[in-house]
Structures are given as structure tokens and as C-alpha cells.
N, C-alpha and C positions, 0 to 999 in steps of 0.2 A: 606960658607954654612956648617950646622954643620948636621953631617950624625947620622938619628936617626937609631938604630936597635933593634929587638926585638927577645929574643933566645927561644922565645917558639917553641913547634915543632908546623908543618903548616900541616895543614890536607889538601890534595892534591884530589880534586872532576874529576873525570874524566867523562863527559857528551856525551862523542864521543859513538860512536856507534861500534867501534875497541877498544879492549885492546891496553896498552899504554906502555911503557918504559920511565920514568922518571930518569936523570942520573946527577950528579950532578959536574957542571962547574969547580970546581976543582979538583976533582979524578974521572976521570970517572969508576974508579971499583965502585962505589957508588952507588947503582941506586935499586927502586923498581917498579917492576911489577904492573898496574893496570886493572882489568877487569872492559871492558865497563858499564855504566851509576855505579860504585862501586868510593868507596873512599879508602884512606890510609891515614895514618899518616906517615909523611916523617922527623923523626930526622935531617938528611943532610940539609934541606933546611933550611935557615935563611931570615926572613924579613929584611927588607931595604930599609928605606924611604919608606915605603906602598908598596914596589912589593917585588916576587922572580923571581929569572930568571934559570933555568934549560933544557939541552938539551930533548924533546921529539920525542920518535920513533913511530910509529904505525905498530900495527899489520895485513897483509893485504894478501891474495892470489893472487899467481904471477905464472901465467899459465906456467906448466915446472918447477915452484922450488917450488910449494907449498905453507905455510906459507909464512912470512916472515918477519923480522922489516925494516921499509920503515923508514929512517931518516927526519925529519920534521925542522930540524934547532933549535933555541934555542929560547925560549918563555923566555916573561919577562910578568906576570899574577899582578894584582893586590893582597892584602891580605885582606879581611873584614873579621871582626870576628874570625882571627887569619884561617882562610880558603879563598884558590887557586882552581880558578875552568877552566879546559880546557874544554871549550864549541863548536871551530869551528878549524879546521887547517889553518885556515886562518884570524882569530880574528885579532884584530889592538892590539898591542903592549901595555901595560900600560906603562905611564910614572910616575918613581920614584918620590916622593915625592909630585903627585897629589890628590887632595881630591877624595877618592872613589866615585862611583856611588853606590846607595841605592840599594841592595841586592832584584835581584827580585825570586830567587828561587834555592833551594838548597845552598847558599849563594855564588851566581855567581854575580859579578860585571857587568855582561852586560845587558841590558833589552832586550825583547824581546818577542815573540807572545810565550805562553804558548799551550805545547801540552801533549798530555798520552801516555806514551811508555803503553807496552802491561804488565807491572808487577803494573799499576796503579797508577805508579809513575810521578810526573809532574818535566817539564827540559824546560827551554828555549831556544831559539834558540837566538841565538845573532841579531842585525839589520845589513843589507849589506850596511849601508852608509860607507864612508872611505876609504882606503886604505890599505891593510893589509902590515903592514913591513913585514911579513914571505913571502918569495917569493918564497921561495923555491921548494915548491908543489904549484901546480894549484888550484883554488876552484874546488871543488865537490859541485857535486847537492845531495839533498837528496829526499825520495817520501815517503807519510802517507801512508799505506795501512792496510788494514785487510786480515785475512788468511782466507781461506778456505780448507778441506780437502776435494780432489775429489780422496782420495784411498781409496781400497777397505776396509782397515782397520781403525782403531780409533787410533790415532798420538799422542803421545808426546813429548815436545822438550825437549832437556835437557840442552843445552846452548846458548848464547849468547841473541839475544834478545827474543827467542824462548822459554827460561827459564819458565818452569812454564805451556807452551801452551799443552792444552787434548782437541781433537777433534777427536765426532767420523764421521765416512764416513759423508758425503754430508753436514757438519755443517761448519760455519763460524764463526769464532772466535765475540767476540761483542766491544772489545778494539783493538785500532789500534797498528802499529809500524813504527816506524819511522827508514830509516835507508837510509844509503849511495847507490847511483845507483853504477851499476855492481853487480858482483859479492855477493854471498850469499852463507853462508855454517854455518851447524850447527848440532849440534848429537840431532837424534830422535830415538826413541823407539816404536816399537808396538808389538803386543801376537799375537800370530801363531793361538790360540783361538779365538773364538768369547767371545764378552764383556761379555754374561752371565754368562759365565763356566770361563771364564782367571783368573788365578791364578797369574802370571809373570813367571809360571815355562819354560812354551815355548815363551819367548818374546827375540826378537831380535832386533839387533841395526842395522842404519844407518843412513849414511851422506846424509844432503839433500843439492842439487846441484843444482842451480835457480841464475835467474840473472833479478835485479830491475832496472828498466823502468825509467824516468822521467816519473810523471803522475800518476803510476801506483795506482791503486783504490784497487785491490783484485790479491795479491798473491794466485794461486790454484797452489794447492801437488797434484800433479798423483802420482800413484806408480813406474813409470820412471823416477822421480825425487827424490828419495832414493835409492842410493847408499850403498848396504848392507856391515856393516864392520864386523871385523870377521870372517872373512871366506877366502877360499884360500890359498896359498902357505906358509909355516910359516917358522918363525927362531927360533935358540934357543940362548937370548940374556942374559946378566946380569940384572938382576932390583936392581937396588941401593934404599933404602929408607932414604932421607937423612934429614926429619923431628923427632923430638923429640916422633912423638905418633905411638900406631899401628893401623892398617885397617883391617876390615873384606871383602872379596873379594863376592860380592854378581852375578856376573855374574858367568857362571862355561864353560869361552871359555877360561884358563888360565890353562897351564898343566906344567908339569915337565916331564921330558924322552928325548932319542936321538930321535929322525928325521930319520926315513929310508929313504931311495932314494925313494920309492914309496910316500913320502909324510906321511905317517904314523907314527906315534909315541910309539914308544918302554918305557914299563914299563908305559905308561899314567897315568899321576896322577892329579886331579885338584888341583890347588893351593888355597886353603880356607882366607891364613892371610898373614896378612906382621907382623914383628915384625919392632918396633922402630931402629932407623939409622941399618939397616940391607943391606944384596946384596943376590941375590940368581939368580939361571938361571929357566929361565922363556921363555915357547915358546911362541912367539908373532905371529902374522900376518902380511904378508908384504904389505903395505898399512893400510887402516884406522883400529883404534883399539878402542875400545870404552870399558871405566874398571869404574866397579860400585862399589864407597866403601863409607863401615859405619864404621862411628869411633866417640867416645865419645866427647862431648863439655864441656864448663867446667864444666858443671853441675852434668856431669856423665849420659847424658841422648843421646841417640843415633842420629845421623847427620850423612846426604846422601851427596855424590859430585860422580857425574858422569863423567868424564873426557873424553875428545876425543885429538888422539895422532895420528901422524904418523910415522910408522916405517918402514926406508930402509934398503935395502939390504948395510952386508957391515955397519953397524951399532956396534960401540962397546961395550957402554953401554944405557938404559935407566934408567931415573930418575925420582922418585918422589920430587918435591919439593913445597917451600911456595913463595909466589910473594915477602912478606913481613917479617923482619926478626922482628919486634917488636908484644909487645903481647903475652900475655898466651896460649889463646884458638886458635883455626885455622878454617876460616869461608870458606867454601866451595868454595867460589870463589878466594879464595888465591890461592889454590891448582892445582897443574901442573907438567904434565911428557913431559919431553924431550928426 
């Protein structure tokens, strides 16, 4: 049997509803970072006989450690159109050198009942016939829902599948979302103003903290289900920038000075900019930290990435980084502190 291969790079579709860690079977220092329903271009992987096969992690909250990458075992995906698409943690295995299935969306090899994440986007879900060779994790269920906001303020989200959502009090979102039962977490934002007068000079951040149902029809936000970040006990940590460009800091919960024992901050300063592969000390929050920045794309024209991090105690340094090391410009959902 004569082994065909093909060295173009494989554009890696991620359809999960968790960011991913793709890491490559031969050097596992290899590997790039993918945010949910987002893609990359992955140099390291090579086709081979119609598939690639690379170890994937997923990103998942583990009550007591927080985040975390949850190891998934090693996927072998089919290749159509020179694009690999991880659609279920439990998909059946492609076999090498088998005639693909006809491309039903986003150029995913599996068919399946077509649905609308909440950015308008359409993803298919895989069919449950078969056997999944990954055995490793269990199937998960997943539930359609739409949001509703029952806080007193007007919400928006600023990550994961949340991206994009502005509701104010007593509205209901009109696009659904699709996403894994359990657990649910994501950085929102609202104004301390009402929507007339809000400028975003008094807007504050926090984590929304919910947990999906099987079934579930309507997600509803009370305001005891934000989690205000920024706020409380701080440290004064290094921040490394270890990307090629610089940021404008648009939040102003970011300071320079010692830390008195009373919690208070000597010499307070807000931090405005980052400069290009830079380090500086920086007081954080201990727990959730939510950091708004604007930086130039290629065009020379200004782009927003709002980030949400968490910071322990006993922390040596944080990082700005890219998920992805290929590529000029840097797309907002590449970006990530550690």
C-alpha cells in the first residue's frame, strides 16, 4: 500500500464549545491553542492518507482548581479541503485512506442536524450512531437555549459563547446557544449608569457563574449570578508581554505602587499601555481579573480583546500571550494571560 501525503498546512476547525489544545504526536512542545467555535492554521500537522491524527485537551472548570486542560486522548479527524474539524469529544475516529464524507458545514466531515450558535454562525452537530474509539471521556449532553437578562442592569458578554450578547434588564436574547451541561462561566460587563447617561466610564466587570440543565429552554442572569471581578484583595505581580505588538489598557482597575498592609496602594498609579515583549509590576486582584485592550490590526485601525484571567496567591509571574505563533496580525481571540 503506497502512503499518500500532502504538506500543506491543515487549517484545524474547532466546533466545541471549550477552547482546545491541539499538540502534535511527535514533539509534544508543539501544540496551538484554539478558542471555541474559532479556527487555526496548524504548520505541525501533516495529512496522511485523508486524516491527521494529533493529541487534544479541552478547556474545562474543575471545582477547587479552577480552569483547567482535561486530556481527551488522541484524535485521528479526517482532511477535506485541506481542513480538520473537531465537532464532539466523542466523534468515531476517521480511518486513513477512506473516501471523505461530503462537507456539511464549516468544512466538517460529519453530517448532522444544523443549528445557530448565538454569533449567527451555523455548526453541525455530528449523528450519535457508532461507537466512539475515544473512550477516554464519557459523552456529554449538550442543551439549545436562549438568554435572558432578569438583572437590574443591561449585560454584556464578553467571552466564550457570550461573545457579542447586549441585553438590557427584562430582554431575552432572540438567537440561541448551544453549549455543554454543567458548568458555565464567562466575563460580562455592565455601567454602574443607566443606559441613557452610560458613557463606560463607570462600567464594571464580572464573572457569570450558572450551570446548564439538560433541556434547558432559557438561561436567566439575576444579579447573583455575577460574580464581580476586580475587586478585593490585590497583589503586586510581574506582567510579561510576550507578543510582538503594544496595548492600550482601557479598563483603569490596573495600578503600579507597594501594597500597604491595610490593602491600600502607595504612590497609585494606573497603568495606561503595555509596550511590545515588555515585563513590568503590575497590581492584580486576587481571584478573577477582567483587562480591556486596544491594539492596532493590520490595517492600522483599532481592535478590542477583552480577556478574563485568574490570579493566585503565590503567583510568580503573569503573561500576555498568542494561542498561535503563525500570522502577521493577531485576532482577538488568539489572545491570552496566564
Amino acid at each position: 500500500m503506497i502512503s499518500i501525503c500532502s504538506f500543506g498546512q491543515i487549517q484545524f476547525n474547532n466546533d466545541l464549545s471549550d477552547k482546545i489544545k491541539v499538540t502534535s504526536l511527535l514533539d509534544n512542545t508543539k501544540m496551538v491553542e484554539i478558542a471555541s467555535r474559532q479556527s487555526a492554521t496548524i504548520p505541525f500537522l501533516k495529512e496522511e492518507n485523508g486524516v491527521v491524527t494529533a493529541n487534544i485537551q479541552h478547556w474545562k472548570y474543575k471545582p477547587g482548581q479552577s480552569f483547567v486542560y482535561v486530556d481527551d486522548g488522541n484524535f485521528t479527524l479526517s482532511v477535506v479541503n485541506g481542513q480538520a474539524t473537531i465537532k464532539s469529544l466523542n466523534q468515531k475516529q476517521a480511518i486513513p485512506g477512506s473516501t471523505p464524507i461530503k462537507q456539511t458545514s464549516k468544512g466538517s466531515p460529519f453530517p448532522g442536524k444544523i443549528i445557530s450558535d448565538n454569533s449567527g454562525k451555523k455548526s453541525g452537530l455530528p449523528d450519535n450512531s457508532g461507537t466512539s474509539l475515544n473512550t477516554k471521556n464519557p459523552p456529554f449532553s449538550e442543551a439549545t437555549f436562549l438568554v435572558e437578562n432578569l438583572c437590574s442592569k443591561t449585560i454584556t458578554g464578553y467571552s466564550g459563547d457570550f461573545l457579542g450578547l447586549c441585553l438590557k434588564t427584562k430582554q431575552t436574547a432572540k438567537k440561541s446557544i448551544t453549549h455543554a451541561t454543567g458548568n458555565i462561566q464567562a466575563a460580562f460587563g455592565y455601567d454602574e449608569d443607566i443606559d441613557s447617561v452610560a458613557t463606560g466610564k463607570n462600567r464594571k466587570w464580572a464573572v457569570l457563574d450558572k450551570f446548564v440543565t439538560e433541556g434547558l429552554d432559557t438561561l436567566k442572569i439575576y444579579n447573583s449570578n455575577l460574580v464581580q471581578a476586580n475587586a478585593g484583595q490585590m497583589v503586586s505581580e510581574i506582567f510579561r508581554n510576550q507578543t510582538d505588538i503594544g496595548y492600550l489598557i482601557t479598563n483603569d482597575n490596573f495600578t503600579t505602587g507597594r501594597i500597604l498592609n491595610n490593602g491600600g496602594v502607595a504612590k497609585n498609579k494606573p497603568v495606561k499601555t503595555i509596550s511590545p515583549h515588555s515585563s513590568q509590576k503590575i497590581n492584580f486582584f486576587l481571584g478573577w481579573n477582567v483587562m480591556s485592550l486596544e491594539y492596532k490590526d493590520e490595517r492600522g485601525y483599532p481592535k478590542k480583546a477583552v480577556l478574563l484571567f485568574l490570579v493566585t496567591e503565590g503567583q510568580k509571574e503573569i503573561k500576555l500571550m498568542r494561542s498561535s505563533a503563525t500570522g502577521v496580525s493577531i485576532d482577538e481571540n488568539e489572545l491570552k494571560i496566564e
